[in-house]
C-alpha positions in Angstrom: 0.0 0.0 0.0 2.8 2.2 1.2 5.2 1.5 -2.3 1.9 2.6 -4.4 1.4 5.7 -2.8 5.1 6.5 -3.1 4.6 5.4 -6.9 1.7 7.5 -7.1 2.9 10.3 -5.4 5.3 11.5 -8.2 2.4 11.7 -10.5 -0.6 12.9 -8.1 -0.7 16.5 -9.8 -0.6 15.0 -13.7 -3.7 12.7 -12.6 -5.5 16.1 -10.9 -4.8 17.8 -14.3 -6.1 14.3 -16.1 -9.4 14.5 -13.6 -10.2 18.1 -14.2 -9.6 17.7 -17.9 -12.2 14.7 -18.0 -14.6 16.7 -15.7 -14.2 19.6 -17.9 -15.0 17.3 -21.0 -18.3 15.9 -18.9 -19.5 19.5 -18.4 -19.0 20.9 -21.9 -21.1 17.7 -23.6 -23.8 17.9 -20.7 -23.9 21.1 -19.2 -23.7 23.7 -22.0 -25.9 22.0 -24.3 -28.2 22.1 -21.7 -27.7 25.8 -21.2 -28.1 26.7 -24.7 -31.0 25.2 -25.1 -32.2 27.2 -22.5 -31.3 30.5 -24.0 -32.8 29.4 -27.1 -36.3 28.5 -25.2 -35.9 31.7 -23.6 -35.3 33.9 -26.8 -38.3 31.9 -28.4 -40.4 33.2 -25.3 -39.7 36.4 -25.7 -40.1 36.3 -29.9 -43.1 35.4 -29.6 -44.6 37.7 -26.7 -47.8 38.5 -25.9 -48.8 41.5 -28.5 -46.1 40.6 -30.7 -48.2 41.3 -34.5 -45.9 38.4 -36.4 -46.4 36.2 -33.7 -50.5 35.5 -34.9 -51.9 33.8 -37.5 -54.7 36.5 -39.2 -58.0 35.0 -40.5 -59.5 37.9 -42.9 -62.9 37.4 -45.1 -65.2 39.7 -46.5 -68.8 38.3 -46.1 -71.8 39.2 -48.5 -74.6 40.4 -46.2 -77.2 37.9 -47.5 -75.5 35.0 -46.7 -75.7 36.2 -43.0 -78.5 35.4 -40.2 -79.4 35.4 -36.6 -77.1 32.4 -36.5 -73.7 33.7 -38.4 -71.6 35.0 -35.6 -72.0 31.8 -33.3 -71.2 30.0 -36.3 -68.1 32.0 -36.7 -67.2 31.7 -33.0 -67.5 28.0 -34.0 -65.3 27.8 -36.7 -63.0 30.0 -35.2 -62.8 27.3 -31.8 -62.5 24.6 -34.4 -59.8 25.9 -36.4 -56.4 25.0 -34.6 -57.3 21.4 -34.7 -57.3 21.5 -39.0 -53.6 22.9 -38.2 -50.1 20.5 -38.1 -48.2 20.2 -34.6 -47.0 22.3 -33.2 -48.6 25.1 -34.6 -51.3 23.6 -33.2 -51.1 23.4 -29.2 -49.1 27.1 -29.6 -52.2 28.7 -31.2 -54.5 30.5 -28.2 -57.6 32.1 -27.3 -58.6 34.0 -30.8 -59.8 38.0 -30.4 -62.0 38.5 -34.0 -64.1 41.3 -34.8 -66.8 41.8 -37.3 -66.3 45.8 -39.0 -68.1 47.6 -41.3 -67.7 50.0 -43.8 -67.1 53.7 -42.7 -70.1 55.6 -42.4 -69.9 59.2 -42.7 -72.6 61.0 -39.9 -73.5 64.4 -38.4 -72.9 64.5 -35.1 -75.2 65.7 -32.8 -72.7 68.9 -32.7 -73.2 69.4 -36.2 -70.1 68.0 -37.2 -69.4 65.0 -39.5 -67.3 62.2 -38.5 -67.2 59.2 -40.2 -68.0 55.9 -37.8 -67.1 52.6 -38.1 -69.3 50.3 -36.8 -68.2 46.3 -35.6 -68.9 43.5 -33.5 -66.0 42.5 -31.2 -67.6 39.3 -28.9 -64.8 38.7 -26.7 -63.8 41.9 -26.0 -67.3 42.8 -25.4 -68.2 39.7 -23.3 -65.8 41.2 -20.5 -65.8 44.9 -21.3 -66.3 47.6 -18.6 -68.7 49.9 -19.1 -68.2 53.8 -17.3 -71.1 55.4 -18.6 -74.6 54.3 -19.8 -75.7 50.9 -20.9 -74.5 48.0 -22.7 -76.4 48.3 -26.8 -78.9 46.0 -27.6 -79.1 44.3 -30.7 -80.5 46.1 -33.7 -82.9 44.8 -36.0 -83.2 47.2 -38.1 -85.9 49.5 -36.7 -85.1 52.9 -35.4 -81.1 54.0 -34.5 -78.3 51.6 -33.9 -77.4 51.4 -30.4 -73.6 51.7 -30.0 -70.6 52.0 -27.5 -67.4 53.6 -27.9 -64.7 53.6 -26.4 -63.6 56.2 -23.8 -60.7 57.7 -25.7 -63.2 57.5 -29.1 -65.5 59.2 -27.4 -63.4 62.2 -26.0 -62.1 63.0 -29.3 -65.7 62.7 -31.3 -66.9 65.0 -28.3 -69.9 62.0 -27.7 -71.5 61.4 -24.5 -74.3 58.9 -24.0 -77.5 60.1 -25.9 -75.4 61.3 -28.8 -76.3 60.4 -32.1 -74.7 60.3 -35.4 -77.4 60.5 -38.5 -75.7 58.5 -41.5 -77.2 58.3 -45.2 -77.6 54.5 -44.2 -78.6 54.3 -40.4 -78.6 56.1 -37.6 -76.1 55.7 -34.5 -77.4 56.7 -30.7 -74.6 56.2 -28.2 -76.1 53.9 -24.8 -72.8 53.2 -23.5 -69.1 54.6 -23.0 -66.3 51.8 -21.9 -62.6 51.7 -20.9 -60.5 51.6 -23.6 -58.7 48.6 -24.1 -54.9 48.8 -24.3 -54.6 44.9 -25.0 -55.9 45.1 -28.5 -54.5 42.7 -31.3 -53.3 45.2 -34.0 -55.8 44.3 -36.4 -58.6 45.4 -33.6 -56.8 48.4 -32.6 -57.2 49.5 -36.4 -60.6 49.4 -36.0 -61.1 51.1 -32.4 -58.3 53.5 -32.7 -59.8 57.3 -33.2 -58.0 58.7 -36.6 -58.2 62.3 -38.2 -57.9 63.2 -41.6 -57.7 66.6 -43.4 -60.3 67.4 -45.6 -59.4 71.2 -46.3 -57.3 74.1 -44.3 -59.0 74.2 -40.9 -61.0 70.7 -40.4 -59.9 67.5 -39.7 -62.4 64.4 -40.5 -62.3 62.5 -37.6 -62.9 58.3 -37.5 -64.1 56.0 -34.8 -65.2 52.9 -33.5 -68.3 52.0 -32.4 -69.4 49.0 -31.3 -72.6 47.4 -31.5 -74.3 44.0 -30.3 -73.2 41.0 -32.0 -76.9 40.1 -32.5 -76.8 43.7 -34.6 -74.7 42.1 -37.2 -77.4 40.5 -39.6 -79.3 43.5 -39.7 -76.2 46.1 -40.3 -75.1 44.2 -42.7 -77.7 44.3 -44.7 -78.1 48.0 -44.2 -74.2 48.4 -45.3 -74.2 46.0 -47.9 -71.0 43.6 -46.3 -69.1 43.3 -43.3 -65.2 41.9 -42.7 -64.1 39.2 -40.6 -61.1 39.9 -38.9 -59.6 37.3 -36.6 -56.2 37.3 -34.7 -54.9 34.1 -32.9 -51.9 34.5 -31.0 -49.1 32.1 -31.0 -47.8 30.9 -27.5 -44.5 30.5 -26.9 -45.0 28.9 -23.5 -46.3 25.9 -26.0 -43.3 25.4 -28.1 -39.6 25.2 -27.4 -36.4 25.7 -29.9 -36.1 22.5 -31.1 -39.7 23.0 -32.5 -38.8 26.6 -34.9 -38.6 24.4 -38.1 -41.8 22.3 -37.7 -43.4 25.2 -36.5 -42.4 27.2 -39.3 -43.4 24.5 -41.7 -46.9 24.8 -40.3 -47.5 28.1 -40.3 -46.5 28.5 -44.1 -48.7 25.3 -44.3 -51.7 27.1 -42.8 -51.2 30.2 -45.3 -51.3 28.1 -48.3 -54.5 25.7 -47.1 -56.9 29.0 -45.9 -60.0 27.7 -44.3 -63.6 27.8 -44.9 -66.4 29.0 -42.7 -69.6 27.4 -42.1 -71.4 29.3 -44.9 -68.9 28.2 -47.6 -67.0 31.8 -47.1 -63.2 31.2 -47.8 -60.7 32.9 -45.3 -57.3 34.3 -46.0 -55.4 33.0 -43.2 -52.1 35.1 -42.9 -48.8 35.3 -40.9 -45.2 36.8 -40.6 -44.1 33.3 -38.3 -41.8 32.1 -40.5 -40.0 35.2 -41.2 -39.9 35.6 -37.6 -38.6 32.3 -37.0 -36.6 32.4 -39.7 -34.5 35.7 -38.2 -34.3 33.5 -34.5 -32.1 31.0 -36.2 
């Protein structure tokens, strides 16, 4: 025992040096692979971030108004639960909760002021089946009889001047405002077009001012006859919580996949279904 460790002795710090090197070794094919693919979870996370705009997957379609009834907008809200089962993995357990809205055509109005503003009427079902309402009463649906109820929201209505009891009188209906709610910050960009107040100059001194107004789903049959169409807009986000790095290709494969098949809505309507995820994906790696 004694003549090995004198035999080992000699050599103790080369075998250290061997130990570490091994060690070393161990961590580099264990450890920092591991780490990597951490950071590249954790950059996917943040790529695709709530409110990101190329991290959805856009439905679009422009509906004829006599194709719609009292039943069209659950029928959308079907389709629209159904779709991210029709799509490949793992687009599919990364798609969430879809925010979809129903707009009109602009109608230009007077405004109980005198001025005219243009309005743009639309249905938004989720956001409106947890709004909060500040002022006035929720609309009721319209059906075709007398003004369009209507809400807007609060920052719409500070810069069209409206209060509840305000009225817009169109060519094509008539708007009466029951209801003023918070504005919602969380929008999906292709909402936010829609609700967001705009101004546009018509001559030296006046602007033409645009807003959103929403009315009851149950409005929509109705409307759209009155307006001759309505647009689908639909914005399903995609959750990076779902998918990890390893999954960028196949999920990139999907989503161009997804673009090229469209979908169809109860009705026979096609969709346009759109998205930037592959270019996005395609600048992660």
């Amino acid at each position: 025992m004694r003549l090995g460790r004198r035999l080992l002795r000699p050599h103790l710090v080369a075998w250290s040096l061997v130990c570490l090197a091994v060690a070393v070794v161990v961590a580099s094919l264990v450890l920092v692979p591991r780490y990597l693919d951490g950071v590249a979870d954790r950059r996917l996370d943040l790529a695709l971030a709530a409110g990101t705009e190329a991290a959805t997957v856009v439905w679009s379609s422009d509906l004829d108004a006599e194709f719609l009834d009292a039943g069209s907008v659950d029928d959308i809200a079907s389709a629209l639960g159904d779709y991210p089962g029709s799509v490949d993995e793992p687009l599919r357990r990364a798609l969430g909760e879809p925010r979809w809205i129903l707009a009109f055509p602009d109608v230009t109005a007077a405004a109980s002021d005198g001025r005219f503003v243009r309005v743009r009427f639309g249905a938004a079902p989720v956001l409106q089946d947890s709004w909060t309402v500040v002022q006035g009463v929720a609309p009721a649906a319209w059906s075709g009889e007398g003004p369009v109820e209507i809400a807007l929201e609060r920052d719409v209505a500070d810069r069209l001047g409206a209060v509840p009891g305000s009225t817009f009188v169109g060519t094509e209906v008539t708007a009466v405002v029951t209801a003023i709610v918070d504005s919602d910050r969380k929008l999906p960009a292709t909402q936010g077009v829609f609700a967001r107040p705009t101004s546009e100059r018509v001559n030296a001194t006046d602007d033409l001012l645009t807003g959103g107004a929403y009315v009851d789903p149950g409005s929509v049959p109705a409307l759209a006859g009155a307006l001759a169409r309505v647009q689908l807009i639909a914005s399903f986000p995609v959750e990076g919580g779902s998918v990890a790095a390893v999954d960028e290709s196949a999920l990139a494969r999907a989503a161009d996949k997804a673009s090229a098949q469209g979908a169809t809505l109860p009705n026979g309507f096609p969709v346009t279904v759109s998205t930037r995820l592959s270019a996005l994906l395609h600048d992660l790696q």
